[in-house]
N, C-alpha and C positions, 0 to 999 in steps of 0.2 A: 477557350482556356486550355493550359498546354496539361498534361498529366500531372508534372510536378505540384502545380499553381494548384490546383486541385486536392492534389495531396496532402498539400501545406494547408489548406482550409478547413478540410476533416481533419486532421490535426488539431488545430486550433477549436475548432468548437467542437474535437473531443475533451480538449484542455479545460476546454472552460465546461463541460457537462463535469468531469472529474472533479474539477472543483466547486460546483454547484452538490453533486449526491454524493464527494465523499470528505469534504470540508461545510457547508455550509447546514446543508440541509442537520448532519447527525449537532451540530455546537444550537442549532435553532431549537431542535426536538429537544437538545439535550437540556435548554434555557424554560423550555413550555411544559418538561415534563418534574411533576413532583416527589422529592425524596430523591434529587438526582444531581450530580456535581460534576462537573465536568473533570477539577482536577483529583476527583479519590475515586470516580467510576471509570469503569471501562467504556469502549465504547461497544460493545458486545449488549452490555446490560439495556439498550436501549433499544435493541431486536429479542432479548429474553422471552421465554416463555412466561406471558400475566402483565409486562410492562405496556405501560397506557398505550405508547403508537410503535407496539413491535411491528405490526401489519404494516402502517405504511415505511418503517425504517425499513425494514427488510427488502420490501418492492421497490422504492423510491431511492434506497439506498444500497444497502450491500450488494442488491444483484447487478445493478447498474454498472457499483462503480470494480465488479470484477470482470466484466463484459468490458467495458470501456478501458481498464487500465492493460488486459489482454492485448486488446487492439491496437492500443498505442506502440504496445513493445513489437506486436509482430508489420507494422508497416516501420516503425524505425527499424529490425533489425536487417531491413534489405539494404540498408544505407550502411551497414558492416559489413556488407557480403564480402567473405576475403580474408575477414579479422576475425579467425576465429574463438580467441579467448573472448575479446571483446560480444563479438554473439551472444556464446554461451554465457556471461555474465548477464546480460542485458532479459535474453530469456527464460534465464534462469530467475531474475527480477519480477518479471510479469508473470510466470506460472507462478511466483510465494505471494504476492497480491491476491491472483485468481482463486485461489486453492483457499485463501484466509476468509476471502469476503463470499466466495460460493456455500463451501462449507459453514459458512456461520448462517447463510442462506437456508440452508436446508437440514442446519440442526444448532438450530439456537440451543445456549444455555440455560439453564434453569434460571429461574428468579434471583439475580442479585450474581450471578455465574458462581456459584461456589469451585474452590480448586478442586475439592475433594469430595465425592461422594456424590450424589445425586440421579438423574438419569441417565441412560443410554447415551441419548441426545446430546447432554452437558457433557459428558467423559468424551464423544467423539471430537465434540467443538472443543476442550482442553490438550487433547493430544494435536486436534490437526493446526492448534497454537504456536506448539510446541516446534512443526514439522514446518510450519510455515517463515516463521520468522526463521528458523536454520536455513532455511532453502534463498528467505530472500539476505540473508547478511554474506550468504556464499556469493551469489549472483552480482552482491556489490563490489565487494573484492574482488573478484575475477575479472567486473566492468574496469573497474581502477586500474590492474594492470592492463587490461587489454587497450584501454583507449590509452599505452604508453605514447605509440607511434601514430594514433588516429587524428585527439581530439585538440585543443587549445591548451596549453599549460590552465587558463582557467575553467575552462567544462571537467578538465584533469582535477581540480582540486576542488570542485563542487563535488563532483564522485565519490572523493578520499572523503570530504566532511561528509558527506551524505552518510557516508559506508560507517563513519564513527560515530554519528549521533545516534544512528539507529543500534549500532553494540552498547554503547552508554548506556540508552533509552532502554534496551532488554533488559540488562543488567542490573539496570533503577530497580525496574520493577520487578525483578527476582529478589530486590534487598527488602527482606522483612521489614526493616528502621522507615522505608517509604512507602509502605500500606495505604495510607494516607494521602500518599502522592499518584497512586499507580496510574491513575486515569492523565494526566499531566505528562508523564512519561513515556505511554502508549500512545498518547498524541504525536509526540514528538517525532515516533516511531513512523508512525503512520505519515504524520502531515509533512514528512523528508521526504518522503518516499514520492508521496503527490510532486510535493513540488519540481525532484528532481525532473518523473518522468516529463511535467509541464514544460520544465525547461528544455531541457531534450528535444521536445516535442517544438518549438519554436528556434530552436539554434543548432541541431545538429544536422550538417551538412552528408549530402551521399558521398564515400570515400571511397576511393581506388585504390587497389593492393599497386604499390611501384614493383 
């Protein structure tokens, strides 16, 4: 089997682990665990410090799916080599994944993630929130233009929507009126982001600087 053919394989069933521990598993927990909503929680609240399966969401989930969504971006960004906005976009992408699902790894939030107050822990996993979704909505604009002269007019405008549901999606859930919604919104966020790298990951070809 040639390197490529190879490549394309671990791709693929890293796609499908990504979507197995960072779509499936947290919507299944989030179905079996009690006092718990998918669209008004976060999905934080279901690795919290006292929440029934933080243990295995954390293990089974978040650490996974920052390993995995890493890896995706550093074997597609050899297939930019050349492009350089388009890189730095792309890796800029996979470090605001790595960075949201490590750190919520290694310092859940309190019960219930309060915005304000609480522990050490909670305040660090509120700010690297903060720090995360900036770094990955930068890394999608940047992908946007850079796959000007790369990708397909349509990989080109899956990128553009990508890059806009997920500002939408932040913005939701910065708007007080959708408290209620916030978990619905962070999904949105989130499960763009999956799906992009997924596609990505099954259609983007190696490119050559002309």
């Amino acid at each position: 089997m040639s390197e490529r053919k190879q490549e394309n394989r671990l791709l693929l069933i890293l796609s499908v682990l990504l979507f197995f521990s960072g779509v499936l598993l947290p919507e299944l927990i989030g179905f079996l665990s009690s006092d718990y909503n998918s669209m008004s929680n976060y999905l934080s609240e279901l690795g919290a410090v006292g929440a029934e399966y933080s243990s295995f969401v954390n293990f089974f989930g978040f650490f996974p799916v920052a390993i995995i969504a890493l890896t995706i971006v550093l074997i597609l960004r050899k297939r930019l080599y050349g492009y350089r906005l388009a890189e730095l976009g792309l890796l800029l992408l996979g470090i605001g994944i790595f960075m949201g699902y490590m750190v919520s790894f290694f310092f859940p939030c309190d019960y219930g993630c309060p915005v304000e107050g609480g522990s050490l822990s909670n305040s660090i996993h509120n700010l690297n929130a903060l720090i995360t979704y900036l770094v990955e909505v930068t890394g999608l604009i940047l992908l946007s233009f850079g796959l000007k002269r790369v990708a397909s007019n349509q990989t080109r405008f899956l990128v553009f929507f990508a890059a806009f549901i997920t500002i939408f999606g932040i913005v939701m859930m910065l708007n007080p009126t959708q408290f209620e919604m916030k978990g619905l919104w962070q999904r949105s966020v989130e499960y763009t982001t999956f799906a992009l790298l997924i596609f990505l990951s099954l259609n983007l070809k190696e490119q050559t600087v002309n």
